[in-house]
C-alpha positions in Angstrom: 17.7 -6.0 25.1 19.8 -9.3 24.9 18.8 -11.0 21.4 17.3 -14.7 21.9 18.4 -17.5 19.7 15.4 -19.5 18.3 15.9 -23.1 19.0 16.1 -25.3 15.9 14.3 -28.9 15.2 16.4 -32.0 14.6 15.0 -35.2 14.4 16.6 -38.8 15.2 15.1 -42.1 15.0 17.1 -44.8 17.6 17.3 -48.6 16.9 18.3 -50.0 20.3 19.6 -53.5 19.0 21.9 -53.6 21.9 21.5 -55.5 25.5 20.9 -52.3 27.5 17.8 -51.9 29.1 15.1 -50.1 28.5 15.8 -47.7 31.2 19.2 -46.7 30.4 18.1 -45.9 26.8 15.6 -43.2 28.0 17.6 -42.2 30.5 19.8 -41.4 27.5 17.4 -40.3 25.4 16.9 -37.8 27.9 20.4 -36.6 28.6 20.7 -36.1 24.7 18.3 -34.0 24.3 19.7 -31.5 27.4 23.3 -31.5 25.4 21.7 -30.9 22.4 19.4 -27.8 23.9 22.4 -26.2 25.6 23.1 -25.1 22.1 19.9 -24.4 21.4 19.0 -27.7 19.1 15.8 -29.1 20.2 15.7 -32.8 19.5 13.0 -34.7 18.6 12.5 -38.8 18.3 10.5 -40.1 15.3 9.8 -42.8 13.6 10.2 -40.9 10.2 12.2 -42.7 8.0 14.2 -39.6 6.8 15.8 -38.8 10.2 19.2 -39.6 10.8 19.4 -43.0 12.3 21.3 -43.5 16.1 21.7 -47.4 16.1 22.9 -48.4 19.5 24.2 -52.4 19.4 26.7 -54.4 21.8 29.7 -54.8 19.5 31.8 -52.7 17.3 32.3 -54.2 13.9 35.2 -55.3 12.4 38.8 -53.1 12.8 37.1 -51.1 15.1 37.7 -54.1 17.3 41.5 -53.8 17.1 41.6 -49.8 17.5 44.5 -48.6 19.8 41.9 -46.4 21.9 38.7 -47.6 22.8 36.0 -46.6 19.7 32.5 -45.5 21.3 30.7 -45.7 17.7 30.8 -44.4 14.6 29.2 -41.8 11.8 28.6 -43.0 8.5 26.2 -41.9 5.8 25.8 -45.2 3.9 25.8 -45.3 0.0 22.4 -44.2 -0.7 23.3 -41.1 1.7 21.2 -41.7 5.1 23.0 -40.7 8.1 23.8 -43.3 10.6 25.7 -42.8 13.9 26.0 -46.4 16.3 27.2 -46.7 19.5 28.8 -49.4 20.7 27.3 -50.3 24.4 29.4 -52.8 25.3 32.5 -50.3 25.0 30.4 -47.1 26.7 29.7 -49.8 29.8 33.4 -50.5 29.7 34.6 -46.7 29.5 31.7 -45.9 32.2 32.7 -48.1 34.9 36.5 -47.7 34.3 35.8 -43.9 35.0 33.3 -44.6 37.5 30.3 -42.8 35.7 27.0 -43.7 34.9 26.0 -45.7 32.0 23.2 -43.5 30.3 25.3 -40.2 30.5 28.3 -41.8 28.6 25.7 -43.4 26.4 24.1 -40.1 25.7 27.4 -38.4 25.4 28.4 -40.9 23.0 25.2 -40.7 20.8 25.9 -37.2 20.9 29.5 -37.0 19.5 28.3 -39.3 16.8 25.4 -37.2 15.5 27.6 -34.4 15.9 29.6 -35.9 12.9 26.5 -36.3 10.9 25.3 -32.3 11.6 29.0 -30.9 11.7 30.0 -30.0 8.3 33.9 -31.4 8.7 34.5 -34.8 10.1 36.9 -33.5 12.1 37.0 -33.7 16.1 38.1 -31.4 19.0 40.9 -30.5 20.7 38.3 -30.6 23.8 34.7 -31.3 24.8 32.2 -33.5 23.5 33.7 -34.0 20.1 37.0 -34.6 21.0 38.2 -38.0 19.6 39.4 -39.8 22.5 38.2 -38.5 25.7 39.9 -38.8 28.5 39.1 -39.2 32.5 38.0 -35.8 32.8 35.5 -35.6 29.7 34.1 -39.0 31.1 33.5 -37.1 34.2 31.9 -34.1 32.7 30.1 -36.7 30.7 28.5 -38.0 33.8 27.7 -34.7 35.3 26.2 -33.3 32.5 29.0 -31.0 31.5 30.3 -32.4 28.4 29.2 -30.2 25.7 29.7 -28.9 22.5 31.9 -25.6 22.0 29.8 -22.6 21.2 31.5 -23.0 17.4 29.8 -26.6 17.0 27.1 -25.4 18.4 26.5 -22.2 15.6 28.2 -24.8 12.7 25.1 -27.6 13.7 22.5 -24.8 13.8 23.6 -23.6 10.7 23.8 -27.0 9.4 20.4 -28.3 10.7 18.7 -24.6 8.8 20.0 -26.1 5.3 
């Protein structure tokens, strides 16, 4: 009999300070939560003021303006210790249309990587996938398919991470 993994809870509060609408936030919402179940993380939104924060707003701050690669967001836990992860919509509606895919999946893919840096226990990022640090063409087309995901190590190390 194949063993089942039981899915484990993770809960995010979003702050949509950014111009995108409504629309593409759900839509994003929504795509999160599939990346996050292929590795069997079930995602819940909440107001609760102890979940991670995703703050998506228009501009990056700062040096991030200046980066040689264009910077999606960014995972901080701030000096009290509450995880934060923005996205930068401005630069996802930039990458998007350069590479011809939608909005909300390179939103959601986005949101993801970033919260993968607050669950993953190293900073570090990918040779490949989702938490690779500068994706190219083909992640931003897996991105808009749906196919850009976490390696099954990520995966176990944020489950593992999430049970603590």
């Amino acid at each position: 009999m194949p063993s089942v993994i039981a899915a484990v809870i993770v809960s995010l509060r979003l702050f949509n300070i950014s111009s995108a609408p409504p629309s593409v936030i759900d839509d994003a919402q929504r795509a999160l939560m599939r990346i996050y179940a292929a590795i069997d993380v079930d995602v819940r939104w909440t107001e609760d003021a102890s979940a991670p924060m995703v703050i998506v707003r228009d501009e990056e701050p700062g040096d991030l303006r200046r980066a040689w690669q264009p910077v999606l967001g960014a995972a901080i836990h701030t000096p009290k210790g509450s995880p934060v992860a923005y996205v930068f919509y401005r630069r996802v509606v930039d990458q998007a249309i350069r590479h011809d895919a939608t909005t909300a999946s390179v939103l959601a893919s986005a949101m993801a990587h970033e919260v993968g840096h607050l669950l993953l226990p190293t900073p570090n990022h990918s040779h490949d996938g989702l938490m690779r640090g500068c994706w190219d063409a083909q992640e931003f087309q897996r991105a808009s398919t749906g196919d850009l995901r976490f390696s099954a190590g990520e995966g176990a190390q944020i489950r593992a991470s999430i049970g603590r």
